[in-house]
N, C-alpha and C positions, 0 to 999 in steps of 0.2 A: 530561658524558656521560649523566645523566639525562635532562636538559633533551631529548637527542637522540634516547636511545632513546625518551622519553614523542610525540616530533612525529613518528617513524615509524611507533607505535603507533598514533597519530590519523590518520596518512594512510594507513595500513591498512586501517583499520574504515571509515573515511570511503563507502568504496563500497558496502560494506553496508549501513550504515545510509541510504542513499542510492537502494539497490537491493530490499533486503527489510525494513525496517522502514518506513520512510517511505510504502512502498503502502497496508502492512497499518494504518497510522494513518489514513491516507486513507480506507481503508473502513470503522475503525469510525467516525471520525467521520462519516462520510454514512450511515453506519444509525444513529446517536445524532439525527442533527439530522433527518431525513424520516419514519424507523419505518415506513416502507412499502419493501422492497423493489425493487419496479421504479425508483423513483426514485434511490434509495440506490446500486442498481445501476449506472444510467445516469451520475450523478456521479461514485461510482468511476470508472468507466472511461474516460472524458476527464480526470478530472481526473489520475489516477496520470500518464499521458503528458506533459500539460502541468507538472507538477511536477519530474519528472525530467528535462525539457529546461530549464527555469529555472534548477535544480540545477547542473544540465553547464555551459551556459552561466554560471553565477556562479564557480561552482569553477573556469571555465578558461576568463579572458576572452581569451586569446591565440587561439583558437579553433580547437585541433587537437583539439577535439569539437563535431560538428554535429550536425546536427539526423538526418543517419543516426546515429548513435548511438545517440540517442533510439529511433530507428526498431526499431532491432535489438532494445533491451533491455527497449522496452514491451509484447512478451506476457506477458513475466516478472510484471514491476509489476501489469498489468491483472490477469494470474492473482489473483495476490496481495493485491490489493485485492478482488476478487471474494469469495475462499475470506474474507476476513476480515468483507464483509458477511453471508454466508450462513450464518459462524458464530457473528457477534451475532445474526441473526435466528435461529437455532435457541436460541439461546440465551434471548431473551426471551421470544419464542413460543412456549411448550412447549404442545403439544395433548396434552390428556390422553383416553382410551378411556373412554367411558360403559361403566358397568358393569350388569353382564348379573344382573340378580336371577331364580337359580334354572332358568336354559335349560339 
């Protein structure tokens, strides 16, 4: 009975982890490994799509998911991997305001 509820827990989460973590790993590692932005950007965003179409297809080799699937569900991902570059970049880039002596 564990054993069971534990594999319905895992095929639960499975789309999540599938859908909104897996982008957001995609985009900090491409602003870990570029540290320029546009690059980091441009890698996100092909890459979250093709990730999540390997994903479907591996998860479900009988193939009652296709490549529209993918279709539908990659603004999500690309959002998501986006917002996760822009927040490492804000994050390592912090521009600090020269200070104003006595104006």
């Amino acid at each position: 009975m564990l054993r069971d509820l534990s594999r319905r827990l895992s095929l639960a989460v499975e789309p999540l982890v599938v859908l909104f973590v897996l982008p957001v790993v995609i985009g900090i590692v491409a602003e870990a490994l570029f540290r320029d932005t546009t690059r980091a950007s441009c890698v996100a965003t092909f890459a979250s799509p093709l990730v999540i179409y390997f994903c479907l297809t591996y998860r479900d080799p009988e193939g009652s998911w296709n490549w529209l699937a993918t279709l539908l569900v990659s603004p999500l991902a690309i959002a998501l991997a986006l917002a996760a570059v822009m927040v490492c970049f804000g994050r390592t880039h912090v521009r600090r305001h020269p200070h104003r002596n006595g104006a």
